[in-house]
Residue frames relative to the residue before (quaternion, step in Angstrom):
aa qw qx qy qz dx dy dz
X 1.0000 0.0000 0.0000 0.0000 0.00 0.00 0.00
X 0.5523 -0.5917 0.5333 0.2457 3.26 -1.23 0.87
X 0.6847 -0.4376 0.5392 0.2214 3.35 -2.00 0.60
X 0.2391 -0.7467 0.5508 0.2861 3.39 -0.40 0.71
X 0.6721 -0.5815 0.4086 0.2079 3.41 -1.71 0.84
X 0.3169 -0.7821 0.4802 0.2394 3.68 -0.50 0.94
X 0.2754 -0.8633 0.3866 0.1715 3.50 0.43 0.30
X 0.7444 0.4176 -0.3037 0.4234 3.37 0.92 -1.13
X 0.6574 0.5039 -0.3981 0.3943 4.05 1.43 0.08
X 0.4565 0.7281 -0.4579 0.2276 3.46 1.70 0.26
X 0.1126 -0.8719 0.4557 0.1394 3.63 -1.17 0.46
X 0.3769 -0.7739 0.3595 0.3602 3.34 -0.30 1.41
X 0.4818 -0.6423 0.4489 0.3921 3.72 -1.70 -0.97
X 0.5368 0.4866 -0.4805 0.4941 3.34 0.99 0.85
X 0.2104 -0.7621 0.6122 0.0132 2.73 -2.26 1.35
X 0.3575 -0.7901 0.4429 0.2276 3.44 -0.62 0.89
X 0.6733 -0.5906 0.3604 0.2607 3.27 -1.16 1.71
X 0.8883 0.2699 -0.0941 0.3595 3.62 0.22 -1.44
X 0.6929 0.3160 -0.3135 0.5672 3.47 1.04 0.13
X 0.2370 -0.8425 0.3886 0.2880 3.51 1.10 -0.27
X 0.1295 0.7978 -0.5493 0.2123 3.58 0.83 1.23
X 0.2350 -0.7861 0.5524 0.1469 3.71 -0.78 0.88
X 0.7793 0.3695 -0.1268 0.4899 3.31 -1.56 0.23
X 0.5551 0.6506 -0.4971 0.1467 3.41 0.60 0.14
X 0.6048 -0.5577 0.4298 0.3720 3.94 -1.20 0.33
X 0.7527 -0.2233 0.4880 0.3814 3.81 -1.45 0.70
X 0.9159 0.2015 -0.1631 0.3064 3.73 -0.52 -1.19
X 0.5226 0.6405 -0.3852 0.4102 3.24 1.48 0.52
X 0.7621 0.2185 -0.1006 0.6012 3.48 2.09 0.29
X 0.6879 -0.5244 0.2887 0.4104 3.04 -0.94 1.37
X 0.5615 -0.5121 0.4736 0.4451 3.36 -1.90 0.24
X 0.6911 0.5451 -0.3191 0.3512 3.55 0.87 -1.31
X 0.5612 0.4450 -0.4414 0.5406 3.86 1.07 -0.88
X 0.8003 0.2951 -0.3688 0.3695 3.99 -0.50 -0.85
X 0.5429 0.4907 -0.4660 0.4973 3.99 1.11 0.34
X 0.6518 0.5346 -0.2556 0.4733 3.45 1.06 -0.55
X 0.7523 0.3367 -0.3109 0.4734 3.41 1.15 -0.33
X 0.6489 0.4632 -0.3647 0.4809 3.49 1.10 -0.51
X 0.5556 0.4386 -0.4329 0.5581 4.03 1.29 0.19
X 0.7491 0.3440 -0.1761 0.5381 4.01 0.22 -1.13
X 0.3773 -0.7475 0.5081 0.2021 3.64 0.21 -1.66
X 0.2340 0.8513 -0.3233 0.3405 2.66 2.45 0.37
X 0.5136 -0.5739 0.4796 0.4207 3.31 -1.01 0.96
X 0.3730 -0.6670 0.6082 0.2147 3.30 -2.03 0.42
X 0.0150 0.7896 -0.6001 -0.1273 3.20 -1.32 0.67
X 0.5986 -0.7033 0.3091 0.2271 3.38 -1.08 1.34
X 0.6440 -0.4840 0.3888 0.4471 3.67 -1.13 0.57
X 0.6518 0.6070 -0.2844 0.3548 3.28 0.52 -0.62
X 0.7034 0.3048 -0.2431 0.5943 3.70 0.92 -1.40
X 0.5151 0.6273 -0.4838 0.3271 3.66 0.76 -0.13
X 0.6321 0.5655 -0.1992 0.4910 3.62 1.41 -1.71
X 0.6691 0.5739 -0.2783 0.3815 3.48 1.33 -0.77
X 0.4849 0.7128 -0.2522 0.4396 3.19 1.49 -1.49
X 0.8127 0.2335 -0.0155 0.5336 3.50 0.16 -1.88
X 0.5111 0.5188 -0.4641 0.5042 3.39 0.73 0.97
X 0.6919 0.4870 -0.2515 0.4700 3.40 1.41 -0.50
X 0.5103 0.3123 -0.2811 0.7504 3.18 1.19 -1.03
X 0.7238 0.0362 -0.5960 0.3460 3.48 -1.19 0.38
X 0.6931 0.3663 -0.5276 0.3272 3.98 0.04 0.29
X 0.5541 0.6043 -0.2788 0.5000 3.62 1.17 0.14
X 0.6023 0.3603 -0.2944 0.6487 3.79 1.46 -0.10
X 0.5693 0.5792 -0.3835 0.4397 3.22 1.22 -0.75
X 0.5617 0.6697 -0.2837 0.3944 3.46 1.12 -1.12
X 0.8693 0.3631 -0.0108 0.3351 2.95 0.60 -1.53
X 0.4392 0.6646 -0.3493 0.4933 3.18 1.54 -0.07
X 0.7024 0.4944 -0.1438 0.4915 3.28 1.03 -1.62
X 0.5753 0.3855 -0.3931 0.6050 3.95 1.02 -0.53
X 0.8837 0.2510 -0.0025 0.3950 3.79 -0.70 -0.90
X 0.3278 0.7349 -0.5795 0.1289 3.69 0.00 0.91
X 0.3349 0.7263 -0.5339 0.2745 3.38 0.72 1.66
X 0.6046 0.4659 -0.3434 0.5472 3.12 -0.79 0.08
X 0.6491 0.2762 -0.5116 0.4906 3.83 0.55 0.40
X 0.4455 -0.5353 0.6024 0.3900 3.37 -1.94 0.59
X 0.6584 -0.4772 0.4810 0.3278 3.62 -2.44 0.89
X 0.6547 0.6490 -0.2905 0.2566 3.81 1.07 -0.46
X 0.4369 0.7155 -0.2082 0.5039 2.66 2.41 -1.14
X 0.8194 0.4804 -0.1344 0.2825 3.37 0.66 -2.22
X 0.7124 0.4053 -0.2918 0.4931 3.43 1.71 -0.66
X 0.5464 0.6941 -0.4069 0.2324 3.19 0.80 -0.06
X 0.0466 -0.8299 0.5560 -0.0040 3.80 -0.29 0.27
X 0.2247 -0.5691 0.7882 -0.0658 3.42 -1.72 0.97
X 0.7508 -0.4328 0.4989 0.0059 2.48 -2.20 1.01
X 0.1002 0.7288 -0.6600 -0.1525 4.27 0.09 0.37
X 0.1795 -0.6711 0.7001 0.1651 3.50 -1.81 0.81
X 0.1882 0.7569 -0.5776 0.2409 3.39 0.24 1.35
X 0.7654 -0.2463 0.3906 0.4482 3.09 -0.75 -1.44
X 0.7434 0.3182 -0.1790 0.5604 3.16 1.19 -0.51
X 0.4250 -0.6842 0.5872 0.0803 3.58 0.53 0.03
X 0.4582 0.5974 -0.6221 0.2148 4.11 0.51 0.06
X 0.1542 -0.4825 0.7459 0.4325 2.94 -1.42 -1.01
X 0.1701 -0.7454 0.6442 -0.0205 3.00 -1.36 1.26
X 0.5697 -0.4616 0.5448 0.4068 3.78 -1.33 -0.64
X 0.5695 -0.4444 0.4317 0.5402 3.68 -1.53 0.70
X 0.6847 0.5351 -0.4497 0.2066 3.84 -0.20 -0.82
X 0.6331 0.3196 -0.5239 0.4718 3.91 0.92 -0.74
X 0.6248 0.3903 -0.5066 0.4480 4.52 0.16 0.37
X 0.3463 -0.5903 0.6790 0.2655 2.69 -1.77 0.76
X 0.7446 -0.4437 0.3091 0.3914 3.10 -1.68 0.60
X 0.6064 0.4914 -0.3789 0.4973 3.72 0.57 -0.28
X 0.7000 0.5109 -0.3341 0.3706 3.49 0.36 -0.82
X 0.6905 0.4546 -0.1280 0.5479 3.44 1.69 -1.80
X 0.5910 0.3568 -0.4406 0.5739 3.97 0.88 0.45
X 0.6957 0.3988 -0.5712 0.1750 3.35 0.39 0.49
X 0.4848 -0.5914 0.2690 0.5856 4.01 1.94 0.58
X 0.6816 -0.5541 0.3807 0.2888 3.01 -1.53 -0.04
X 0.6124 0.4041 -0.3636 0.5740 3.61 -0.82 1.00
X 0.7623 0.2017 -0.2771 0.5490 3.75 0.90 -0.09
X 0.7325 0.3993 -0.4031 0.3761 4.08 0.55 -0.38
X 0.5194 -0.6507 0.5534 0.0234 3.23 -1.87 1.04
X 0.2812 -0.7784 0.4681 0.3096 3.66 0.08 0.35
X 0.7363 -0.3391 0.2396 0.5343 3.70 -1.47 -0.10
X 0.6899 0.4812 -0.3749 0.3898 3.55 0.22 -1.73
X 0.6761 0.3847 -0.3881 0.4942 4.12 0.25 -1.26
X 0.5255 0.4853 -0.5449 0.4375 4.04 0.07 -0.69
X 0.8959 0.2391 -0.2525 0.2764 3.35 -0.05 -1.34
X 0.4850 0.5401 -0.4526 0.5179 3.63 1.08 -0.26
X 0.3828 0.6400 -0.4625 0.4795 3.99 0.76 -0.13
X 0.7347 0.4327 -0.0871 0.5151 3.15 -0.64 -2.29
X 0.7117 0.4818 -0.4140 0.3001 3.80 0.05 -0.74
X 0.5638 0.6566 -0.1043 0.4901 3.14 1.71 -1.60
X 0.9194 0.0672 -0.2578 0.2895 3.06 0.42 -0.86
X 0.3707 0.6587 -0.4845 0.4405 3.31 1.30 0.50
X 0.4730 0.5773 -0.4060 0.5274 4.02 1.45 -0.67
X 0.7706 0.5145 -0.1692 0.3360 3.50 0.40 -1.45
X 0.5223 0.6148 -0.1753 0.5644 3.10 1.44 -0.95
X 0.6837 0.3607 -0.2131 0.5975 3.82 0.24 -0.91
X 0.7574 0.3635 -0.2808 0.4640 3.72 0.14 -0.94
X 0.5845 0.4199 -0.5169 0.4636 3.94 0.68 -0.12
X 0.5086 0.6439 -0.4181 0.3897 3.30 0.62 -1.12
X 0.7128 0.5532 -0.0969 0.4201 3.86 0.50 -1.55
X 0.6635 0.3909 -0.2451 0.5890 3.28 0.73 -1.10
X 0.4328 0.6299 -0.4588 0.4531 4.14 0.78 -0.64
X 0.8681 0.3061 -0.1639 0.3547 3.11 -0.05 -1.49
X 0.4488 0.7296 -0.2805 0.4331 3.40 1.45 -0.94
X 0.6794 0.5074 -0.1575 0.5062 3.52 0.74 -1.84
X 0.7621 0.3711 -0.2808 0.4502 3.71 0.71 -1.31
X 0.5441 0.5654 -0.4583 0.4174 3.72 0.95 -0.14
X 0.7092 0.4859 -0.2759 0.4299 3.26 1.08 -0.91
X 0.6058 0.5735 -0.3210 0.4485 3.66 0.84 -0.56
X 0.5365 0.5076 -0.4728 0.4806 3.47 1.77 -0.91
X 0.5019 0.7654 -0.1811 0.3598 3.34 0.40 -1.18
X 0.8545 0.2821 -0.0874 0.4273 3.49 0.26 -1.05
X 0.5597 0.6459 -0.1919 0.4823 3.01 2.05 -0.88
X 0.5880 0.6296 -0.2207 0.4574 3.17 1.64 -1.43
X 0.6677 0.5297 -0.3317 0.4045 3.39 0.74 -1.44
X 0.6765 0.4590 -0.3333 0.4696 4.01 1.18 -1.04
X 0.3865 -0.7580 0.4680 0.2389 3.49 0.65 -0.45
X 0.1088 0.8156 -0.4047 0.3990 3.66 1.59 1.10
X 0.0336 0.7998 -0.5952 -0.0697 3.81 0.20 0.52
X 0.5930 0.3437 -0.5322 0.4970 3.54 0.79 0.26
X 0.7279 0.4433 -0.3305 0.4055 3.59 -0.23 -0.65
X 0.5981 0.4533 -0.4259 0.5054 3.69 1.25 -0.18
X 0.6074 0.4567 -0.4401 0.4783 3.98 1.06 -0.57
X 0.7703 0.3959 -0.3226 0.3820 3.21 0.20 -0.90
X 0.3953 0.5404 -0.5654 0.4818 4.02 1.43 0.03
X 0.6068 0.7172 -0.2271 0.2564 3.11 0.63 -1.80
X 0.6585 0.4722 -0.2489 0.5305 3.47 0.79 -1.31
X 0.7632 0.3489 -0.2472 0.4844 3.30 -0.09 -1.48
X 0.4871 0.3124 -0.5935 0.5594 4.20 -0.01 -0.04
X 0.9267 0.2015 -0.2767 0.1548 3.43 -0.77 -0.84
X 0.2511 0.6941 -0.4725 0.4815 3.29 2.19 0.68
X 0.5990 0.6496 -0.2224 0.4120 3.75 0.97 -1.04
X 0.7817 0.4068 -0.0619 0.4687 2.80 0.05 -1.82
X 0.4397 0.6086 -0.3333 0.5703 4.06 1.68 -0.25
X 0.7897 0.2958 -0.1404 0.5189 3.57 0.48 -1.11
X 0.6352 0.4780 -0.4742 0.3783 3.25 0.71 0.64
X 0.5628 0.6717 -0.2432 0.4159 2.70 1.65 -0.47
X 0.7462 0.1619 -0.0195 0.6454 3.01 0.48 -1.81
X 0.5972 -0.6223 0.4763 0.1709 3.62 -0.05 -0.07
X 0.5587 0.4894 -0.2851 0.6059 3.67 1.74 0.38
X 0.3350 -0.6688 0.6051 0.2727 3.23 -0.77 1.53
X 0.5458 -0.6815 0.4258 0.2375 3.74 -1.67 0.06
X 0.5131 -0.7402 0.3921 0.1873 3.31 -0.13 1.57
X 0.1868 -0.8147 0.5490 0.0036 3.63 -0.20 1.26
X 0.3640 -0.7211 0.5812 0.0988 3.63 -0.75 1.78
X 0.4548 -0.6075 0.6083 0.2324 3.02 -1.18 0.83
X 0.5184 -0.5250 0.6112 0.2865 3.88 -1.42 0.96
X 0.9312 0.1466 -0.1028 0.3174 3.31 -1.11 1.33
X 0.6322 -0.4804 0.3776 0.4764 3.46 -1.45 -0.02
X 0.7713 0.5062 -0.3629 0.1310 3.26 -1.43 -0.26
């Protein structure tokens, strides 16, 4: 039997345009950006400068909201809705963005729930991803202990079906059994 595979020194072949990390792995970039580049060739940009990006522009509107609140009407500013986030205040039109406050009342989220969202589920996102592989290490494992050489190939496959898509970023295309 082979050495098992160290995973955490593996290095993918994609580099991100705006920070100019090399070598980086599949899961360091959206599904839609690395389909977009392997159809067009469009530069890639990493999860990371993306999270940055829309951290600026939401602390840059933030900016600006707070410098320049003319041009709204006083009817706008007192008015106030219900958020069905996490918090549950009632707040003023200002803590929603305008997307959040066109969607009426009983459906919009202010700024602070939106972003504690997005934070969540990018956490959640990364950590399923982890636990996947986690779970399939264990199943190798357990399989091993029974001594099942089918059920250990076919563990076998699917851990390193995983541990593929983290890499490259392409789930694994499942053949159909047989002709037809």
């Amino acid at each position: 039997m082979s050495t098992p595979v160290v995973t955490n020194k593996w290095a993918g072949i994609f580099d991100c345009g705006t920070c100019r990390r090399k070598r980086l792995m599949g899961d360091e970039f959206s599904k839609k950006a690395l389909e977009r580049h392997r159809r067009d060739g469009a530069a890639l940009k990493c999860k990371t400068c993306v999270a940055d990006a829309e951290q600026a522009e939401r602390t840059k509107a933030a900016a600006k909201r707070a410098s320049s609140n003319t041009g709204v009407n006083m009817s706008e500013t007192n008015e106030t809705r219900a958020c069905t986030g996490t918090c549950g205040k009632t707040l003023p039109q200002s803590s929603y963005n305008r997307n959040q406050w066109s969607k009426g009342d009983g459906k919009s989220r202010c700024r602070e729930c939106v972003e504690r969202a997005v934070e969540r589920e990018s956490a959640n996102q990364k950590n399923s991803n982890d636990d996947k592989i986690m779970a399939a290490r264990k199943k190798v494992e357990d399989i091993k202990k029974t001594g099942n050489t089918v059920k250990l190939v076919a563990a076998e496959s699917e851990l390193a079906a995983l541990e593929a898509e983290k890499v490259t970023g392409l789930k694994p295309v499942k053949l159909s059994a047989g002709r037809g």
